[in-house]
N, C-alpha and C positions, 0 to 999 in steps of 0.2 A: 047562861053564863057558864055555867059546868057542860054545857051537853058538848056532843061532836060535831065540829066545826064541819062546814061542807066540802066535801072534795073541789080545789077549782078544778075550773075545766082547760087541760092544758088549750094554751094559746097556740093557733097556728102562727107559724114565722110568717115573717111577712115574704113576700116572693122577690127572688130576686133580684136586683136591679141588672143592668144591661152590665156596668162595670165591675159587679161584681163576679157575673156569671164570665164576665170576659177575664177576669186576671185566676179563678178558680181553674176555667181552662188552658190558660199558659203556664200556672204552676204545674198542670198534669201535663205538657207538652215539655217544660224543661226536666221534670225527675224523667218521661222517656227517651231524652234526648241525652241526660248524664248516663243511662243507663246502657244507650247504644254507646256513648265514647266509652266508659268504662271496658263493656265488650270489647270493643277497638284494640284497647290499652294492653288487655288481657290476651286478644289474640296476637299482639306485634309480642310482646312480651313472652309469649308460648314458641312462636318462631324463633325468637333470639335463642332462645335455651334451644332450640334445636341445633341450631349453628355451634351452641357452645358445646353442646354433648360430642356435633361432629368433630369440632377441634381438640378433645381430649388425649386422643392418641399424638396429633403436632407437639402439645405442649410437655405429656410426658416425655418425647425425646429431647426436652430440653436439658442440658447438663443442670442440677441443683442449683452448682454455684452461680449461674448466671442469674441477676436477680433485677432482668431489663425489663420483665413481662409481669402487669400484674392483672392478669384477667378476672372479670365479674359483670353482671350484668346489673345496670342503676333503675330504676322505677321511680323514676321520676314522672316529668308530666309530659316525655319525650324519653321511652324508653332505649337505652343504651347497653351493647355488649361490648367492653372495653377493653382494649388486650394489652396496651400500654398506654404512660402520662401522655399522649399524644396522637394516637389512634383509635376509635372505634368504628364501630359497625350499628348503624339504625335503620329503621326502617323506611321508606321513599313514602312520594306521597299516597302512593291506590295501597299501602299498607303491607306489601306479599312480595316487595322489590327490598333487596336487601343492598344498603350503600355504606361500603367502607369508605370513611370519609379519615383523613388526617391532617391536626392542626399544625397551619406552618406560620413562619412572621409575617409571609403575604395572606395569610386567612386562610381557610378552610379546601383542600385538595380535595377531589375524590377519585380515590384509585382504584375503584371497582364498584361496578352495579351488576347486579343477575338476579333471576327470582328463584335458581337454582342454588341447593345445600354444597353441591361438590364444585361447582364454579367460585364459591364463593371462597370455601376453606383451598384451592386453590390459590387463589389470590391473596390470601392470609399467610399461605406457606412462602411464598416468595415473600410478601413483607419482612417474615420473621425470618428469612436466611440474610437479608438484605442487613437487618436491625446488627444480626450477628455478625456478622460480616466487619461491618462499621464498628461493633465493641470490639472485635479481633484486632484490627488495624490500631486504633487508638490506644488497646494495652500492648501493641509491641514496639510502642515506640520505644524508639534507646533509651530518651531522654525520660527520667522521672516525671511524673506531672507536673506543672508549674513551672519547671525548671527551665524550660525551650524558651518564654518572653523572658525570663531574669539573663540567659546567657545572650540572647539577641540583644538587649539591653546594654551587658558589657561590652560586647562586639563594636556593638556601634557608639558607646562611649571612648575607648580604646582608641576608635579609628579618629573620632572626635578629636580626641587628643593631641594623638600627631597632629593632623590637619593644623592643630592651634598653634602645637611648636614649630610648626616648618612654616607657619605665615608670621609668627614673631622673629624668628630669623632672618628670615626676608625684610622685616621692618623693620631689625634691627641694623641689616647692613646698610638699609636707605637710610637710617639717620645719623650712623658712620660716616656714609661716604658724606652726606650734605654736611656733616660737623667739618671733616675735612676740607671739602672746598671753602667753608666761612672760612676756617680756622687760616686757608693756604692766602685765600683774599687777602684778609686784615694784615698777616703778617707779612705782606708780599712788599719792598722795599717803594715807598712814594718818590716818582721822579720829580 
């Protein structure tokens, strides 16, 4: 009653079944399998910064005030180096091919593929003179913004206009002349 209980003798597990041993080794085949994508992720992600480091000097000669460009890289689950709302640069499929791709209302352009650092920030340089270019153009227009559909608007109201008085005119003299001839009828002397 009081003494010391005897040590059990641990129990061996029992051995494993087939299905057991079989999903033990897929859970070790998927953690090396998250571990090469992670890799992956990591090395696309280490190039992208490389491109971005190359492009530092393009972007510093942007004037301040232009604020068309907002470069960063996303890490997502498809990492992305993004230079504006509408283009970036990712990485192709064999992972070492760098594709500036940009979004349009027909889907997705791509304006440059290379596995090269200075091919690529080429390609990038011409987008951004391009981008600029296009913001140049549109702030010198004469016309305030907004203001070009309001005044096409009156233009062709205006013109509208006329068109309505010059064809009420018109029907106004055809129902003249037809008042006239009733009027010349009826009162024309009955033989």
């Amino acid at each position: 009653m009081f003494g010391r209980r005897k040590k059990a003798e641990p129990e061996t597990p029992p051995p494993p079944t087939p299905l057991k041993e079989a999903l033990r080794e897929a859970r070790i085949e998927a953690a090396e399998r998250s571990a090469v994508i992670v890799d992956l992720r990591d090395a696309e992600v280490a190039r992208l910064e490389l491109l971005n480091d190359a492009l530092d000097p393009l972007f510093a000669e942007i004037p301040k005030e232009v604020e068309l460009f907002d470069r960063g890289i996303s890490r997502g689950e498809t990492p992305r180096l993004w230079l504006d709302v509408v283009a970036h640069v990712e990485m192709g499929r064999d992972k070492r091919q760098y594709r500036f791709v940009q979004d349009t209302r027909y889907g997705r352009a791509v304006l440059a593929e290379s596995y090269d650092v200075p091919e690529m920030t080429g390609a990038i340089t011409r987008y951004v003179a391009r981008r600029l270019l296009e913001r140049d153009r549109a702030l010198s227009d004469d016309v305030p913004f907004g203001q070009a559909a309001t005044l096409k608007t009156v233009e062709y109201e205006q013109r509208r206009g006329r068109l309505r008085g010059v064809r009420m005119f018109v029907y106004g003299v055809v129902v003249a002349v037809a008042a006239l001839l009733t009027w010349a009828l009826l009162s024309a002397p009955q033989p």
